[in-house]
C-alpha positions in Angstrom: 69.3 94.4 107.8 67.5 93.4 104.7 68.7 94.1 100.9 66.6 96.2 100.6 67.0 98.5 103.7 70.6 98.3 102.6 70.1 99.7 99.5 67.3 102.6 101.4 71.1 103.1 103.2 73.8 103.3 101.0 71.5 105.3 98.4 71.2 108.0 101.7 74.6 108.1 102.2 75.2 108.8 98.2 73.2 111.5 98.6 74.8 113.2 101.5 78.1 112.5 99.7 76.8 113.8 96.6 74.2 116.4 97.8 73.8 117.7 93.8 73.9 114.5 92.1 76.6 112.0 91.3 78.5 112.9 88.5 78.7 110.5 85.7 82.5 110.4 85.7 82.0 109.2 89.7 79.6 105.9 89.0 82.2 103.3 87.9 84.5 104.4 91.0 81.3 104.2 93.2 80.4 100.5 92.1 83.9 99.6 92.4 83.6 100.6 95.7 80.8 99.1 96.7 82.0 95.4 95.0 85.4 96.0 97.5 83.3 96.6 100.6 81.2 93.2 100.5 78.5 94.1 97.5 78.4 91.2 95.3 77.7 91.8 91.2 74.4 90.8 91.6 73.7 93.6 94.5 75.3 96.3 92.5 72.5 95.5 89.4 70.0 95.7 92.4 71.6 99.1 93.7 72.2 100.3 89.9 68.1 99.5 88.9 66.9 101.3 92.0 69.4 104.4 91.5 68.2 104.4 88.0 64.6 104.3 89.1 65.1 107.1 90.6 67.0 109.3 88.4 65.5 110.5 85.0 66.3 108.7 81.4 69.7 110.0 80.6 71.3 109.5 83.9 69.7 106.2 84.3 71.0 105.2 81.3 74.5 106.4 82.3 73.9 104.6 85.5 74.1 101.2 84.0 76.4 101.6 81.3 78.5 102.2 84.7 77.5 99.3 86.7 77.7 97.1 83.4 81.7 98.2 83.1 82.5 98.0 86.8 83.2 94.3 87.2 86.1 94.4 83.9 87.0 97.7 84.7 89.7 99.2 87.5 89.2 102.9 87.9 92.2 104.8 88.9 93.0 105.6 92.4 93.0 109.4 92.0 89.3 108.2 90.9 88.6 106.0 93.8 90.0 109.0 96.3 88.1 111.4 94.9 84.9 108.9 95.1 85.5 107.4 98.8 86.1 111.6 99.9 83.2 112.3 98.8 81.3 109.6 100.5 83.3 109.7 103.9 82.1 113.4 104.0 78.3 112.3 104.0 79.0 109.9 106.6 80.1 106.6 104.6 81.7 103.9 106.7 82.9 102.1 103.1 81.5 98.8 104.4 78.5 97.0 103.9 76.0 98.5 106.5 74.9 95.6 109.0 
């Protein structure tokens, strides 16, 4: 699978998981997630530019203030539960899709 299939992939499954959006408060435990399941640093700024491509001014913004704090920042676990729930209900198999 290519990066960028990957990203068509794991941006389908965050909307499944989050069929009215992701909530801002959910972005740093998302990227967290995705840096524990094989993402490196560099592929969350990919993910984070074409989520924010997609998304209008504020929440793009929003979106990389998150990705920015992911790497220095450990959300809690009642954040990453909450997070990983929501994507295991749209399908998410919290790995990197081959």
């Amino acid at each position: 699978m290519t990066p960028s299939e990957v990203l068509r992939k794991i941006i389908d499954w965050l909307r499944a998981g989050y069929p009215e959006g992701v909530p801002p408060t959910d972005y740093v435990p998302l990227f967290s997630l995705l840096l524990r399941n094989n993402l490196t640093e560099e592929d969350i700024t990919t993910f984070a530019t074409e989520l924010a491509s997609l998304s209008d001014a504020d929440t793009a913004q929003v979106i990389h203030e998150a990705a920015a704090r992911c790497s220095g920042h450990e959300p809690s676990e009642a954040d990453l539960a909450r997070v990983r729930g929501r994507l295991a209900a749209g399908g998410w198999p919290l790995a990197r899709p081959d």
